[in-house]
N, C-alpha and C positions, 0 to 999 in steps of 0.2 A: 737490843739497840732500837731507839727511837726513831722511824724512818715510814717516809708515803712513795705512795705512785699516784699516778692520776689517770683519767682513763675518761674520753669525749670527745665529740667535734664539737666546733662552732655553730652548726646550723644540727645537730644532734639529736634526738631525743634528751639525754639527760649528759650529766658531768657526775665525776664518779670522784672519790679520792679514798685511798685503804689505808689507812694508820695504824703502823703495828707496832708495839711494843708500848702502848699506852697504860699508864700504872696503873691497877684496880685500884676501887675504892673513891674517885671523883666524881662528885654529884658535877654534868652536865651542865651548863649554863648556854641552850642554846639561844636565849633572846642576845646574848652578847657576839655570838658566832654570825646570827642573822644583822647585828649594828653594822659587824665591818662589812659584811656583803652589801648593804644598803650605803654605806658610805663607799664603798669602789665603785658603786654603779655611779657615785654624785659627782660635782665638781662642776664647774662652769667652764663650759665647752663641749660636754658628752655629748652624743648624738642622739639619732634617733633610736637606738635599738634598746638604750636604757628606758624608753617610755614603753617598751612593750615588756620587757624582763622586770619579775619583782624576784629577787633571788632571795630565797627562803632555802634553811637547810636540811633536811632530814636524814635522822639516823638508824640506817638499816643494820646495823651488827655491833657487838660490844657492849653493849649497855643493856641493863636487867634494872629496872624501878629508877631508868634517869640517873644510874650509877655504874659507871667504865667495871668491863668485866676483866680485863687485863687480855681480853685478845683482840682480833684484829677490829676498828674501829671503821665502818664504812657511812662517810657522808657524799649523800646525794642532792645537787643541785640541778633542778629540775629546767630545760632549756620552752618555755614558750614561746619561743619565735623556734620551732621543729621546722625545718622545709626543708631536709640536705637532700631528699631524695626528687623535689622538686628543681632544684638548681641545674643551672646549666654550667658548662666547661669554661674557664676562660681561656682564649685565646692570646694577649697579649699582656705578657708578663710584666709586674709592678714591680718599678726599682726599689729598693729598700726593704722588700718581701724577698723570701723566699722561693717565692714562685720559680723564677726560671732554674734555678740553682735545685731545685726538689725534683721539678719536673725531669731536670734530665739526672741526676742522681738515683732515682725508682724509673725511668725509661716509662712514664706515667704522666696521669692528669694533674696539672696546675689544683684542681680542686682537693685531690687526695692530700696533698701538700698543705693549702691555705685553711681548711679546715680545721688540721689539727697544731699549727701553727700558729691560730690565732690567738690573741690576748683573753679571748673569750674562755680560755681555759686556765689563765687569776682566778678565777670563781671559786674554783674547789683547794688551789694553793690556798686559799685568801683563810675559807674556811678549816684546814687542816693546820694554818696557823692561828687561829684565834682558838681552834682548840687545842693547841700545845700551850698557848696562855696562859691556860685554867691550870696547867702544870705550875707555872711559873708563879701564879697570883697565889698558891699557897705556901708560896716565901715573900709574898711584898715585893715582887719584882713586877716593876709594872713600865709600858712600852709606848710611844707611840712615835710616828711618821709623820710629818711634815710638809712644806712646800716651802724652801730656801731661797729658787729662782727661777724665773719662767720666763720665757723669751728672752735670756738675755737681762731679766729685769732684776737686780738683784732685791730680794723679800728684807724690810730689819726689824726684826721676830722682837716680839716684848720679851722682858725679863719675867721669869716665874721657875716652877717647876712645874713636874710632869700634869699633875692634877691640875696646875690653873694653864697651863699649855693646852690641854683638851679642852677649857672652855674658849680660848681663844678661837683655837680651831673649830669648835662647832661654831662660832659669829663669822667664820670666814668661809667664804663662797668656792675660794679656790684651796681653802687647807692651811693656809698659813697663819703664824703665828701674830700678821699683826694685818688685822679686819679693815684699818685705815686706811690701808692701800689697796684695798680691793679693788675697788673704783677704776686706779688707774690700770691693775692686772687683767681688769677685765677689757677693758677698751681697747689693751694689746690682744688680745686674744678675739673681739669683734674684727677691729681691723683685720687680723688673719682669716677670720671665714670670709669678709667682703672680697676680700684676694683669692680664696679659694686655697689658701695655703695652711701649714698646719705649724706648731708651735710645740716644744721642747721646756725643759727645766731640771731642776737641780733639787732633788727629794733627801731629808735626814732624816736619821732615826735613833732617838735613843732608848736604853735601855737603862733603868739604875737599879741597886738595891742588889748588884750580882757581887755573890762572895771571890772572894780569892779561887784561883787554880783551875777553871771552867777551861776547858780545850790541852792542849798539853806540847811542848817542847823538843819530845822526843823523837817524832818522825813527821815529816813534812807534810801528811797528806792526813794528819789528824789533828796540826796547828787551828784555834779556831777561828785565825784571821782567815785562811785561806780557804777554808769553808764554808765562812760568807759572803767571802769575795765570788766564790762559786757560784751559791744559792742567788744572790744579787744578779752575777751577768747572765745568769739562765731566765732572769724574766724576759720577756718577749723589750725588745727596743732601748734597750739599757745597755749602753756604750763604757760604762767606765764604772769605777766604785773608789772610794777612799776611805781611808780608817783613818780619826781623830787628824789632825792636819792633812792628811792624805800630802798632793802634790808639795802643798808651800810648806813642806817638811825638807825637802829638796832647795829651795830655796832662801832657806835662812841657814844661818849659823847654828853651833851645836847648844850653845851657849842658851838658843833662844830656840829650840826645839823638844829639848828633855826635861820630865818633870820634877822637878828636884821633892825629897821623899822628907817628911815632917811625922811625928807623933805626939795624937794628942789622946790620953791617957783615958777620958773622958767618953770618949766615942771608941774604947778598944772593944763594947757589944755590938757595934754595927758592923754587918759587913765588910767593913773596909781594914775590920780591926783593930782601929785606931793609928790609922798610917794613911795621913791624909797628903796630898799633895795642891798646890796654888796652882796648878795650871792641870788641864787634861788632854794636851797635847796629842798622846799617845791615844788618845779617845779608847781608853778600857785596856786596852791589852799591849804584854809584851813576851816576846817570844812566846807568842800562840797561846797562850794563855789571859783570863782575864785577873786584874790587879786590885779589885776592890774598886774600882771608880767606874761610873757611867762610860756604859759602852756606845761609842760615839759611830753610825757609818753613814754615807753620804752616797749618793747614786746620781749620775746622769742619765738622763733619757732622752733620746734623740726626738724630733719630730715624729708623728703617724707618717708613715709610708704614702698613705691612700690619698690621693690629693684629686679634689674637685674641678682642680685646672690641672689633667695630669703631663705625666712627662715624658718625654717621649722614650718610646721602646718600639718592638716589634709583632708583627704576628708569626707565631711559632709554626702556625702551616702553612706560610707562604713566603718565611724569613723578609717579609716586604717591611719597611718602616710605616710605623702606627704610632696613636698615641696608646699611653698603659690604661687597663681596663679601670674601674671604676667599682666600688663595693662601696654599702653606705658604711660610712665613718664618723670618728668625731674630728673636732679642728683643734683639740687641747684634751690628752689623758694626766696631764703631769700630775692632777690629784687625788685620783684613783692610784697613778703609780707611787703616791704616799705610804697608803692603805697596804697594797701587795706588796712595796717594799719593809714597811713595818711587818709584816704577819711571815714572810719566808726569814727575816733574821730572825724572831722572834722561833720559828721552828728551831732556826739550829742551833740558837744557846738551848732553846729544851733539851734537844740533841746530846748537847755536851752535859748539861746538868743529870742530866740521866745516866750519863756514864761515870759522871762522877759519885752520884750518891747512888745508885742502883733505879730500877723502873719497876720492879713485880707489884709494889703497890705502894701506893702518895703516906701509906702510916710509917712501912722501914723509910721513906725517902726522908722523912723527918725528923728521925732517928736518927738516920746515919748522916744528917744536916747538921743537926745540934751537936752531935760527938764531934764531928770535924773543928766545927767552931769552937768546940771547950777546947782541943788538942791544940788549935791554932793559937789562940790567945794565952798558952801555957810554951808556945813557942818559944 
């Protein structure tokens, strides 16, 4: 089975992440691992901690000449702003943190808490997804995340696919798919620091080029909707998740929900097998599995917590009313949580793809790829 842990603080020496069950026989491509890292650090609105951090990856275990040895893979991301053992305690707990709720949950410091709570620990998720990737890219399945809506502002993304979507999005300052509106994205997100207030949005992601039958039907906690609905709300500030319509599937009729099922003979070599559908509603999957079409997911992100005008709360050793402590911050992550959001789905369909064709090494996965696919299209 295909599966990480992660292991760091925020103010740390290093970030740890351990990947096990990685296929032998893949050549490494870490300049792409180090892309998404340097693209989670960007986005207009980061703070100041991104001008001190350059996050580079390095691989201490698994690989033998830049080639995955099939056991445990361990990348390290190395933390340059190190001070935890200089920090001080905070005192008054920040609403939308964890803070009070940890501290008195371990009968401990606020600091042991926010530490390892913070977002600053995407780093090594971010990297242990862009190395399931290189799983994925030796099937043509290629991925990426987005910026939909931010503040409030709804984004209207050009038409393309995946490839001319990535150039869109390197012209765009905040991730989205249409550079035109920056301008005004950005001026919502100025006005917010001049307030001292922080800003929220609405992150997609898709996936295409994934075969038939990825996740499965049979028990509930192996569906692979709910597996990234999982991976999704475990990132740090991610309030909600949707698949292909998500909510406004609730609000339409059935008529104008479900994807009616076509074949075209033509395209029965592609992935999809030749069972194309006019709508993707269902964004990829049904009953926990995926269907041959782009897998569609969608994330909310609430505002940063940390606010420069903060809010009021208390202090914990004199229960007297305060306002909440202060940590430096940014006033806008929503396009870093593109980035993090793209790289954890992208772990779990590896996840599923792995269990479906096997993981000992990327030569059977390709084998028992192409057998599926003859067997399929003789369906």
């Amino acid at each position: 089975m295909l599966r990480y842990w992660t292991a760091g603080e925020s103010h740390g020496k290093t970030l740890l992440a351990v990947v096990d069950g990685f296929p032998a026989g893949i050549e490494i491509d870490t300049d792409s691992i180090d892309y998404d890292l340097r693209m989670r650090q960007g986005g207009y609105g980061r703070g100041g901690r991104q001008k001190i951090e350059t996050d580079k990856v390095e691989l201490l275990t698994g690989v033998w000449k830049n080639v995955s040895m099939g056991s445990p893979v361990t990348l390290q991301v190395i933390n340059r702003d190190y001070k935890l053992e200089k920090l001080k305690e905070l005192e008054r707990p920040r609403p939308g943190h964890g803070d009070l709720t940890g501290a008195v949950k371990f009968l401990g410091s606020i600091r042991n808490v926010l530490e390892r709570s913070s977002a600053r620990e995407t780093a090594v998720r971010v990297a242990a997804g862009a190395l399931a990737k290189q799983i994925l890219a030796e099937f043509q399945i290629e991925c990426i995340g987005f910026v939909d809506e931010l503040g409030g502002h709804q984004i209207h993304r050009q038409a393309g696919d995946i490839q001319q979507w990535r150039t869109l999005r390197e012209q765009s300052e905040v991730y989205s798919l249409n550079p035109e509106q920056d301008p005004e994205i950005k001026q919502l997100i100025d006005q917010a620091e001049e307030q001292g207030d922080t800003l929220g949005g609405i992150l997609e992601v898709h996936i295409s080029g994934l075969p038939f039958g990825l996740g499965t039907h049979a028990q509930w906690d192996r569906k692979l909707d709910g597996r990234i609905a999982q991976a999704v709300m475990a990132v740090q500030a991610i309030k909600g998740v949707e698949i292909g319509l998500g909510f406004e599937a609730a609000r339409r009729p059935g008529s104008q929900v479900h994807d009616p099922i076509t074949y075209d003979a033509d395209k029965k070599d592609t992935p999809s097998l030749g069972f194309e559908r006019p709508t993707n509603n269902a964004g990829g999957l049904e009953a926990g599995m995926t269907n041959g079409q782009s897998l569609v997911v969608r994330a909310a992100k609430k505002p940063i917590s940390t606010l420069r005008q903060p809010l009021e709360s208390i202090n914990l050793d004199t229960k007297q009313a305060d306002t909440a402590s202060y940590e430096r911050s940014d006033v806008c992550a929503v396009s870093a949580a593109a980035i993090i959001i793209e790289n954890v789905v992208a772990f779990e369909v590896a996840v599923a793809f792995c269990e479906k064709f096997g993981n000992d090494s990327i030569s059977e996965m390709k084998a028992r790829y192409d057998l599926f696919q003859q067997m399929a299209q003789q369906r």
